[in-house]
Steps between C-alpha positions, in 0.01 A plus 500: 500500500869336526409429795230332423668256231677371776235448794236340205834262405544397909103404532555279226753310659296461818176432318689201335625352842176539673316240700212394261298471771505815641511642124186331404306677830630862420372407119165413660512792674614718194184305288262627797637896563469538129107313468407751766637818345360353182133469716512811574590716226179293320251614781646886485450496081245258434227826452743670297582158280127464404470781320736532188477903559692438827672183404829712555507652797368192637855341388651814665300417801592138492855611466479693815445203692667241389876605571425391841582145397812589427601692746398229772708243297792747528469605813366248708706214299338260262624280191344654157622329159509790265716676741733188509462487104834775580677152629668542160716777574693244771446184254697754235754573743540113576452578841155213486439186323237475210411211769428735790334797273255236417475306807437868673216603245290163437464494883425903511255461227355221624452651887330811285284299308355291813496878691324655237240234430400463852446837570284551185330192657449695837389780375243323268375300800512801734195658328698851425408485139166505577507761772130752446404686281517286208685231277698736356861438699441094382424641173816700458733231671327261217579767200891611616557076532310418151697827349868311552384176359418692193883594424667370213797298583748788396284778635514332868864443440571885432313619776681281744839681354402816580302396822807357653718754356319748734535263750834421550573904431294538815723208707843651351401791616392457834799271581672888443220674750670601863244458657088360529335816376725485187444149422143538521491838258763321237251130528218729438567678166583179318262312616229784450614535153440110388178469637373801352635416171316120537843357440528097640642387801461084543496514890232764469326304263512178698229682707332695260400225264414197769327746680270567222509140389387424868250772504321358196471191610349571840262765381416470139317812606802729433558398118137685419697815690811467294561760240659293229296314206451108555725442257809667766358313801512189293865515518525525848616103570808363698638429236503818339601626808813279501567517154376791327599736810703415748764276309604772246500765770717329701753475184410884466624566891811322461612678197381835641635454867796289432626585173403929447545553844724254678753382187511872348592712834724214564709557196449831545664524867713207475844715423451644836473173667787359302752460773795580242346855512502522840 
């Protein structure tokens, strides 16, 4: 894990020098990989979420699935913000600017955002929600995105700490993995563990909610499938979707990413770094 502390602090650095065109297209790309994992973990647990007697292992089910994302960002190579939310740990060190931290996650988030929302798009347009033998996938895409407009500001907020939290565990981690298999199994755990627990992840969500927003406005059919009163769907607006969830969760996934993960091993392995001890 000292390791670690030291490989997380060197990404920074590069991160923060990096074309911004070529990190805007590995952010598009990261926005996508994580839209598809989030696709499919719905259509592998949208039975299960119907029903609140199996409302649980349908999260478990969902959480099966959706590591994937992450593991094709890490693997294959994409630009995710709330694993650069750790861009702190160099920014502490003085190693970055405040100016490059920022210049490095508005275009990240941004290249996410436009990812996320045109894959939700595709999907919409592709007919998969509607796919035989009934409304019900449409339905449950509609509920999950109504659901996280529903939050209270604080409550979003919260989840995004320990959503990122798990997160970033799972990055640190595999940045200490030897080899594939062991990234994969140290990605999955995490990521299985957030999901299940319905914490909030804002790249995640930049699919989940447009792609319910989308879904409801193309077929209208899906909100008499949703299992949530009219009062919950009611919420489900862009600008709840910008306000209400996905600006407190991104707060939520800096603090948990870059200040309980990044900032705390930090000062935790920073003796051993120290060149005086050396």
């Amino acid at each position: 894990m000292s390791e670690s502390y030291q490989l997380i602090s060197e990404a920074g650095v590069a991160r923060a020098k990096k074309n911004a065109a070529d990190l805007f297209i590995l952010s598009l790309l990261a926005g996508a990989y994580l839209s598809l994992a989030g696709a499919a973990s719905t259509m592998a647990a949208h039975n299960l979420l119907a029903s609140p007697d199996t409302f649980g292992y349908g999260r478990l089910v969902a959480a099966m699935i959706f590591p994937c994302g992450l593991v094709i960002v890490a693997i294959a190579g994409a630009e995710l913000f709330t694993g650069n939310t750790m861009m702190l740990l160099p920014l502490a060190q003085r190693r970055i600017s405040l100016f490059a931290m920022m210049r490095n996650w508005g275009i990240v988030y941004t290249g996410n955002l436009v990812g996320a929302v045109a894959m939700a798009l595709l999907v919409c347009l592709s007919g998969q929600l509607s796919l035989p033998p009934s409304d019900l996938l449409g339905g449950i895409t509609v509920t999950l995105a109504a659901i996280k407009c529903n939050f209270t500001f604080l409550q979003a907020f919260l989840l995004g700490i320990c959503c990122n939290w798990l997160v970033c565990l799972a990055i640190w981690m595999s940045i200490a993995a030897k080899d594939l298999a062991g990234k994969v199994l140290v990605i999955f755990f995490p990521i299985c563990a957030f999901v299940t627990a319905g914490f909030e992840h804002s790249i995640a969500n930049m699919f989940f909610i447009p792609v319910g927003l989308f879904a409801a406005q193309f077929h209208p059919e899906f909100l008499s499938a949703a299992k949530v009163s009219p009062e919950v769907l009611a919420m489900l607006t862009w600008e709840n979707f910008f306000l209400k969830n996905l600006l407190p969760v991104t707060l939520g996934n800096i603090v948990g990413g870059g200040i309980f993960v990044a900032l705390t091993y930090g000062y935790v392995h920073r003796k051993s770094h120290d060149p005086k001890n050396q």
